[in-house]
C-alpha positions in Angstrom: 119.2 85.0 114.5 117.7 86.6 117.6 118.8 86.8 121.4 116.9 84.0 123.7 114.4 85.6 125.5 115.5 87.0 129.0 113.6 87.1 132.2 112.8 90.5 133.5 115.0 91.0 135.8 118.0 90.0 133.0 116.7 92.5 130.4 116.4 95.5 133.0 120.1 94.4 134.2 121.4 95.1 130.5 119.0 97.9 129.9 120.7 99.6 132.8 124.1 99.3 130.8 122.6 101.7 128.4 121.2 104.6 130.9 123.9 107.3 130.6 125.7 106.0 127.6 126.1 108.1 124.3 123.3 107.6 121.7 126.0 107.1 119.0 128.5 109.8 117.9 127.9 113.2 117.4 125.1 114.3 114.9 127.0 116.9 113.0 125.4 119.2 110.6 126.4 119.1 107.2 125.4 122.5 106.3 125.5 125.7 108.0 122.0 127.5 109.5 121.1 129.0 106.0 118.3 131.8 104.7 117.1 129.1 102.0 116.2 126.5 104.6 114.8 129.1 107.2 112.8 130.0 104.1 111.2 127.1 103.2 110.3 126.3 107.2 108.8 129.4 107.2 106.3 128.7 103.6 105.1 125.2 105.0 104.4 127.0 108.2 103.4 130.4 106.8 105.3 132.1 109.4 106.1 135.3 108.2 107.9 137.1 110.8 110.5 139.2 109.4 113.2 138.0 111.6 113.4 135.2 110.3 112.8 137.0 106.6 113.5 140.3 105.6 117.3 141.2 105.9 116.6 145.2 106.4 113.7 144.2 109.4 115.8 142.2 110.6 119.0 144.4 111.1 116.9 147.1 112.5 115.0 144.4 115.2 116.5 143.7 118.4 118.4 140.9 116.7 120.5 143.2 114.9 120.1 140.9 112.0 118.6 137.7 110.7 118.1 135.1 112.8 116.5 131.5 112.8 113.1 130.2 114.2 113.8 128.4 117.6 111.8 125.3 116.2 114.2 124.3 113.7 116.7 123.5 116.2 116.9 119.8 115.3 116.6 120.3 111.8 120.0 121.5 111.7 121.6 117.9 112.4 119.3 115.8 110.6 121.2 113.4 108.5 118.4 112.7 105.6 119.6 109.6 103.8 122.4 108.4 105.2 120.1 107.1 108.4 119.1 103.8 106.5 122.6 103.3 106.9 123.0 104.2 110.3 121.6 101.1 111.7 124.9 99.0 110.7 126.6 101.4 112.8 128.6 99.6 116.0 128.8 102.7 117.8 125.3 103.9 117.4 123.9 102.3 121.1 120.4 103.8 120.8 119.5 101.5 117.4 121.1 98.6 119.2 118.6 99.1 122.6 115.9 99.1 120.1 117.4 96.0 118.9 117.3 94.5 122.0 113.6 95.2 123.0 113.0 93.8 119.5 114.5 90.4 120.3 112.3 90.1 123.2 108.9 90.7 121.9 108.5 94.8 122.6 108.1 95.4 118.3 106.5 97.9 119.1 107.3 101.8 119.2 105.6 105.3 119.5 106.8 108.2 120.5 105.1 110.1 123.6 106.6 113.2 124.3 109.3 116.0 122.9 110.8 118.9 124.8 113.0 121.4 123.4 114.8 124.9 125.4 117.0 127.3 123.3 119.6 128.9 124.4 120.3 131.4 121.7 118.8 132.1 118.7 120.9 130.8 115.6 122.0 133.0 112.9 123.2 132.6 109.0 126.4 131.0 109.2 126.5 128.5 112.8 127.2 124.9 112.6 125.6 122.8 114.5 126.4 119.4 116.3 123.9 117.4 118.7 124.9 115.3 121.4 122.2 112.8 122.3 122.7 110.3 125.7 120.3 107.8 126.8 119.0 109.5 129.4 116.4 107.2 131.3 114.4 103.6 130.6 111.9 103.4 133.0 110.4 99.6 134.4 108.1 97.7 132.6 104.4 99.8 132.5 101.1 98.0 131.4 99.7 101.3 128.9 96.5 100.9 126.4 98.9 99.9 123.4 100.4 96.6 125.7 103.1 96.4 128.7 106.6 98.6 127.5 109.2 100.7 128.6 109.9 104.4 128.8 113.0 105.2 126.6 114.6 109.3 127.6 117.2 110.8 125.1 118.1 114.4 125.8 120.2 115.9 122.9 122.2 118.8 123.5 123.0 121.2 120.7 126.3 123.1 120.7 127.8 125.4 117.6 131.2 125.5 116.3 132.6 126.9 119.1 130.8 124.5 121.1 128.7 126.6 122.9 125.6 125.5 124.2 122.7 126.9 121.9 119.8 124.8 123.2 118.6 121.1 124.0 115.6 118.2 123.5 114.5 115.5 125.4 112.5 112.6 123.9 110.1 109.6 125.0 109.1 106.8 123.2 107.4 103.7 124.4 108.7 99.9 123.1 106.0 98.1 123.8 104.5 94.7 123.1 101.3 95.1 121.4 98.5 93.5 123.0 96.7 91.4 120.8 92.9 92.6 120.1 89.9 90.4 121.3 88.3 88.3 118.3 85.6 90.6 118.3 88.1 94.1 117.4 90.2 91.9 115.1 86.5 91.2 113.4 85.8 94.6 113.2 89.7 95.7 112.4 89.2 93.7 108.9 90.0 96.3 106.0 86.5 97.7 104.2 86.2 96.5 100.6 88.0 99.6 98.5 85.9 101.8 97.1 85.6 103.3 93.6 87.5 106.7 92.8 85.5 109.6 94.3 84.5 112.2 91.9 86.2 116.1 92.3 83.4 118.0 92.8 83.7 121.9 92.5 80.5 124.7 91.8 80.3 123.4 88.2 79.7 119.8 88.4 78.3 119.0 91.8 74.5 119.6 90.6 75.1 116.8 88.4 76.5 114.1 91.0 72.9 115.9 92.9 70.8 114.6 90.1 71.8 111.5 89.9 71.4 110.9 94.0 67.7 112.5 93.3 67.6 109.1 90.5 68.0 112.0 87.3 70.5 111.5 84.7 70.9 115.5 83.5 72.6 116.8 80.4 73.5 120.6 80.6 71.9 122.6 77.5 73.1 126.0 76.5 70.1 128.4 76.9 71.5 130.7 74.1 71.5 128.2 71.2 70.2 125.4 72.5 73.5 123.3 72.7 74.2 120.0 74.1 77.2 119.2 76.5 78.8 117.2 78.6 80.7 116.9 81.1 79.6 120.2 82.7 81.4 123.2 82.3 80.4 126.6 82.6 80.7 128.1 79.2 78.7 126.7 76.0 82.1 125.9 73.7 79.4 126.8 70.8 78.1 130.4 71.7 80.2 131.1 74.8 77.3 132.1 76.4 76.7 131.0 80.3 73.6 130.8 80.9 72.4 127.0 80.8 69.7 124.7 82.3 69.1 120.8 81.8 67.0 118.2 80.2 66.8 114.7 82.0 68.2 112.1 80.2 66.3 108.8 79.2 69.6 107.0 79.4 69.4 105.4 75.9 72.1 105.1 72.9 74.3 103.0 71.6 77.7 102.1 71.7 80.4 104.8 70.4 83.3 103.6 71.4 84.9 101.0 74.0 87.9 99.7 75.5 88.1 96.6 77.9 90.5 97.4 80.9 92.7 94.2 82.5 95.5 96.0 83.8 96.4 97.9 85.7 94.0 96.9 88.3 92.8 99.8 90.4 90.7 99.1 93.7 87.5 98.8 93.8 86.8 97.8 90.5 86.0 94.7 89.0 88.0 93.4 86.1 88.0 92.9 83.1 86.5 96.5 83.4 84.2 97.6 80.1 84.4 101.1 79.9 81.8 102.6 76.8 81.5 106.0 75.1 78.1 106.0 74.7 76.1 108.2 71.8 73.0 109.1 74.1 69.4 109.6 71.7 69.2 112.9 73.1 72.4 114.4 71.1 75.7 114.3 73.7 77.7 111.4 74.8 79.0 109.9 78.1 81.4 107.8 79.4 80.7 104.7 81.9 80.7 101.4 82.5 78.8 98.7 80.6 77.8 95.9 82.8 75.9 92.9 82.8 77.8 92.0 79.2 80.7 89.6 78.2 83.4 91.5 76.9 83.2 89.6 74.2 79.7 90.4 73.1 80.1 94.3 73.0 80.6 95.5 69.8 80.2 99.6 68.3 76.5 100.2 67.4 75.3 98.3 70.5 71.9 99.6 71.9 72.4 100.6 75.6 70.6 101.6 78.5 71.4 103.3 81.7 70.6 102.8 85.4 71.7 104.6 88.0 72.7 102.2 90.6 74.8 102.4 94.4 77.8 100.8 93.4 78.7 101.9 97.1 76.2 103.5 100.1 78.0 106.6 98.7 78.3 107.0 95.2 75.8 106.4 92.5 76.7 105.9 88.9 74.8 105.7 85.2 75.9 102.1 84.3 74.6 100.5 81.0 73.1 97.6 80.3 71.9 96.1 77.1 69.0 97.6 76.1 66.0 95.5 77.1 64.1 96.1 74.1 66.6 95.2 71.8 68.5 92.1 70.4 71.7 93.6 70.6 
């Protein structure tokens, strides 16, 4: 059940309540600053200063030993998890604010600015607590994202001899979101999903060229004359590497098929005919057979290809039944 809505001079009377007040209790690190951590910052950052790295460079640096890179101040005191729980919390004041705004219409939350100062660098072995305060909510602004408030927390970060080691302050805006003219909610509509893209790499992309340029290529081995497909750089029957192409007249009949109904991937239509298709000229391919009742397709089936846009972006060999046959 939510709170009556409250004029605006009621709701800035209670969000004053909240300017000053502790966040919730302390955010206190469950695990000491650690080299395994400081480690794995470092690879999805590719920091590689030794400080933070190499025990011996370290020791011999000003630092006198290893140390850990200002940045991860906060990540000492994240709690992981355990914040889905958090929000049942009675002492935790900044998720009830939020709760508040919520109840009157400001859903609505990005954050806008972070600040951080260190004190002193941390080492192998601190602990580390935060102690965050509501520090500010500003009056009501009118921004691009609809009318909100400014919502300040400054943290301060102390180690286990509660020492001072740096601080953060934060900004987020709760806002109401402004609803978009008919027009933008038009043009906000989701696109119609495409089809998986291909992965193209130096051995394949010629083909996907070819059939943009309306040519359905096979690779041939120039060595011995082989057939193959899909592309690959080495003839599996010579091993040689040298190759050109022959154009395909898109003709064969039906290998092999299997109807897809589930799962149902995005843009594709279902049930989804997917054929293994012996080509006249000697190699096979996989696509889609369309045009045809799953019902009708059967192994031995004449075929046909056409490369058609199944999107302005991709083109695809799809068969058909081939005109000049029965079937």
């Amino acid at each position: 059940m939510t709170s009556p809505r409250a004029t605006r001079e009621e709701l800035e009377r209670r969000l004053a309540t909240y300017v000053g007040a502790a966040a919730g209790p302390p955010e206190v690190g469950r695990d000491p600053v650690d080299g395994a951590l400081v480690r794995q910052w470092c690879d999805a950052l590719d920091d590689r200063n030794p400080a933070y790295l190499d025990e011996d460079a370290a020791r011999a640096s000003t630092h006198g030993g290893l140390v850990a890179p200002p940045a991860m101040l906060q990540a000492w005191v994240l709690p992981g998890i355990s914040m889905s729980r958090a929000a049942a919390d009675p002492e935790n004041r900044q998720r009830e604010l939020h709760a508040l705004f919520d109840a009157q219409g400001y859903t609505g939350v990005v954050a806008t600015n972070c600040e951080q100062a260190y004190d002193r660098y941390l080492r192998p072995g601190d602990r580390v607590t935060g102690h965050t305060v509501i520090e500010s909510i500003s009056g009501e602004k009118a921004t691009g994202l609809g009318s909100g408030y400014f919502i300040d927390t400054r943290t301060t970060f102390r180690d286990q001899h509660g020492g001072q080691v740096g601080w953060m302050t934060f900004r987020v805006l709760k806002f109401k979101p402004a609803a978009p003219p008919a027009a933008a909610r038009e043009r906000a509509a989701p696109p119609k999903p495409r089809r998986l893209r291909p992965a193209l790499g130096h051995d394949n992309a010629w083909w996907w060229d070819g059939l943009r340029c309306g040519e359905l290529l096979i690779q041939r081995c120039k060595s011995c004359g082989q057939l193959r497909h899909p592309p690959r750089p080495m003839c599996g029957a010579c091993q040689s590497t040298q190759w050109d192409t022959l154009a395909s007249g898109g003709r064969g009949s039906v290998y092999s098929f299997v109807v897809m109904h589930h799962p149902q991937v995005p843009g594709y239509e279902y049930p989804l005919v997917v054929v293994l298709v012996d080509l006249d000229e000697g190699t096979r391919l996989i696509s889609n057979l369309v045009g045809v009742a799953p019902g009708d397709v059967h192994i031995g089936m004449r075929v046909e290809a056409r490369i058609e846009d199944v999107d302005p972006e991709l083109a695809l060999p799809l068969f058909r039944r081939e005109t000049s046959a029965g079937g």
